[in-house]
Wavefront OBJ file of the C-alpha trace (Angstrom):
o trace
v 36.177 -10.467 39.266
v 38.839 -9.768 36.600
v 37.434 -12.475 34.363
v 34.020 -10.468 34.890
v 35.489 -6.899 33.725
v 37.000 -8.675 30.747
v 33.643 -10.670 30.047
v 31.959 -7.016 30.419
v 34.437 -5.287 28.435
v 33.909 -7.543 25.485
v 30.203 -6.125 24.968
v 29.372 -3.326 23.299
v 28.452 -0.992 26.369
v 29.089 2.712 26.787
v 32.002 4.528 28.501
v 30.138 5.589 31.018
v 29.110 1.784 31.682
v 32.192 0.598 31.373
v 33.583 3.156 33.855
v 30.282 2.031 36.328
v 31.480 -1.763 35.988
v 34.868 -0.685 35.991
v 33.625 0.775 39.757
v 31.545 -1.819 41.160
v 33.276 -4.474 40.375
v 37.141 -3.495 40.580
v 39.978 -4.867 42.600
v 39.127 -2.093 45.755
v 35.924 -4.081 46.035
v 36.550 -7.539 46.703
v 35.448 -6.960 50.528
v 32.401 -5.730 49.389
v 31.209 -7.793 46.930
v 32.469 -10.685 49.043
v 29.860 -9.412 51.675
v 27.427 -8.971 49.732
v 27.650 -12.806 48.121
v 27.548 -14.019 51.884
v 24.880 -11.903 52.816
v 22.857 -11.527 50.004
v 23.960 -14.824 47.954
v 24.109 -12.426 44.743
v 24.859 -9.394 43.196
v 23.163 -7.713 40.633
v 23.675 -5.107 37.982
v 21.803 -3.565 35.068
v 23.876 -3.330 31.379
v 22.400 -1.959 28.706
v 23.019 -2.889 25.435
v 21.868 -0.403 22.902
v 18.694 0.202 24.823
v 17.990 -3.373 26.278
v 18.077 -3.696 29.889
v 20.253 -7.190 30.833
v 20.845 -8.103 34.370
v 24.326 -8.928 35.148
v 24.118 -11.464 37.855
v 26.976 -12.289 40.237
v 26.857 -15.018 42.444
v 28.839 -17.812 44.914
v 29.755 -20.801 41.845
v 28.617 -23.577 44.520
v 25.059 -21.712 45.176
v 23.244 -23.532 42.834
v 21.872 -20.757 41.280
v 20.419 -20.992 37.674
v 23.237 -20.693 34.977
l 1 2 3 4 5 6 7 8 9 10 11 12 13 14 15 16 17 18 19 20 21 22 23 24 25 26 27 28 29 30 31 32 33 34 35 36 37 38 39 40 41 42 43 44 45 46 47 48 49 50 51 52 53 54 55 56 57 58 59 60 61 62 63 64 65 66 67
């Protein structure tokens, strides 16, 4: 997940977005995301960038799902 904050951190999103990602995706929630891969198979997220929505998409790398 620290390869994802850095990814996320190279875009041009707010400080407030940053902060949310920053949240949701820090080093306290590796349980929880963890659960949520092998419950739900993915996580999602919404970024905006300027004022387009784009779905950050977080899921196990042998799921098969679309890359």
């Amino acid at each position: 997940m620290d390869a994802l904050l850095r990814t996320l951190g190279a875009l041009p999103l707010s400080a407030d977005q940053q902060g949310y990602f920053a949240e949701l995706f820090g080093p306290s929630e590796v349980q929880s995301i963890g659960h949520r891969l092998a419950t739900h198979g993915e996580v999602r997220a919404l970024a905006f960038l300027d004022l387009t929505p784009t779905v950050v998409l977080l899921y196990p790398a042998d799921s098969g799902a679309p890359r």
